[in-house]
C-alpha positions in Angstrom: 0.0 0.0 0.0 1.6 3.5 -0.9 0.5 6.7 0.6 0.4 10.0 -1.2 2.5 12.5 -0.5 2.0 15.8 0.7 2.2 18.6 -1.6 0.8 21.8 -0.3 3.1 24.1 1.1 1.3 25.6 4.0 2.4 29.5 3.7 1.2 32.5 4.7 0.6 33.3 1.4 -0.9 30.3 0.4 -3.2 29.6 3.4 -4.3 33.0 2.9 -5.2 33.0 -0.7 -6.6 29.5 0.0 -9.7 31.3 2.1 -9.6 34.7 0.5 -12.8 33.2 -1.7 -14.9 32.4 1.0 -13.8 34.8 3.3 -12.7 38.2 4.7 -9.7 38.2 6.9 -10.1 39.3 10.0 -7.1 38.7 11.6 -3.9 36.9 11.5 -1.1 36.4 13.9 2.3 34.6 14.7 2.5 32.0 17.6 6.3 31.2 18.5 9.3 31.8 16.3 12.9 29.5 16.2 11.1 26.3 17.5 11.4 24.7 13.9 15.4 25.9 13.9 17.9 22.7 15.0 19.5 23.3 18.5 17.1 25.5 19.8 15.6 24.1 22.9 19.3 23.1 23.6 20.1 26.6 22.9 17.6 28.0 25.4 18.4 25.3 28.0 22.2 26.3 28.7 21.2 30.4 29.3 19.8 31.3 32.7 16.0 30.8 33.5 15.3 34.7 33.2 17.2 35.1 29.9 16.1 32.4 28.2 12.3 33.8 29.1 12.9 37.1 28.4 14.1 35.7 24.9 11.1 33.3 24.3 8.9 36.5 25.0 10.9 38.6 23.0 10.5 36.4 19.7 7.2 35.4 20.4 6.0 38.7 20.6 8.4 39.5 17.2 6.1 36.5 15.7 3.0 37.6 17.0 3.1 40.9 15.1 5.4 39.2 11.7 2.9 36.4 11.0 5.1 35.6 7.9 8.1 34.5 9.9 6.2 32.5 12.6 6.4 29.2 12.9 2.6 29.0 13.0 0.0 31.3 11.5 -3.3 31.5 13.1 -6.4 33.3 11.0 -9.5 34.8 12.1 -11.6 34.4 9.4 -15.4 36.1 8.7 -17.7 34.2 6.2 -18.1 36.8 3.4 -21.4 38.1 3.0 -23.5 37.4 0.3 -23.7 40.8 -2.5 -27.2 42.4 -2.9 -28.1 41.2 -6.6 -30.5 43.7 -6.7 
């Protein structure tokens, strides 16, 4: 038995053109940045407790604001209303 494979490249772009169709945007923000990046959590583990938070904050709040460069997007989405054909 084979398995497909996955070819949609989950972007900001992309996921946002995906619902731009059915939908109006409402909003869209970053949740955490580097987690994807290799050493990371080693990275953070060898700084001091404080710094290492005060990092983590600092990026996360850089990704909250730079949806683009998170490493996960989340949208708010409205349903588009329906045009008066009248």
């Amino acid at each position: 038995m084979t398995f497909g494979q996955h070819t949609f490249e989950y972007t900001y772009e992309n996921t946002r053109a995906l619902g731009a169709p059915f939908f109006d945007e409402a909003k869209c923000f970053g949740v955490s940045l580097f987690w994807g990046f290799p050493g990371w959590g080693r990275f953070l583990s060898l700084l001091p407790d404080r710094l290492s938070s005060n990092i983590l904050r600092a990026v996360d709040k850089l990704a909250r604001s730079l949806p683009r460069l998170a490493d996960v997007d989340v949208f708010v989405w409205r349903p588009k209303l329906p045009r008066n054909q009248g």
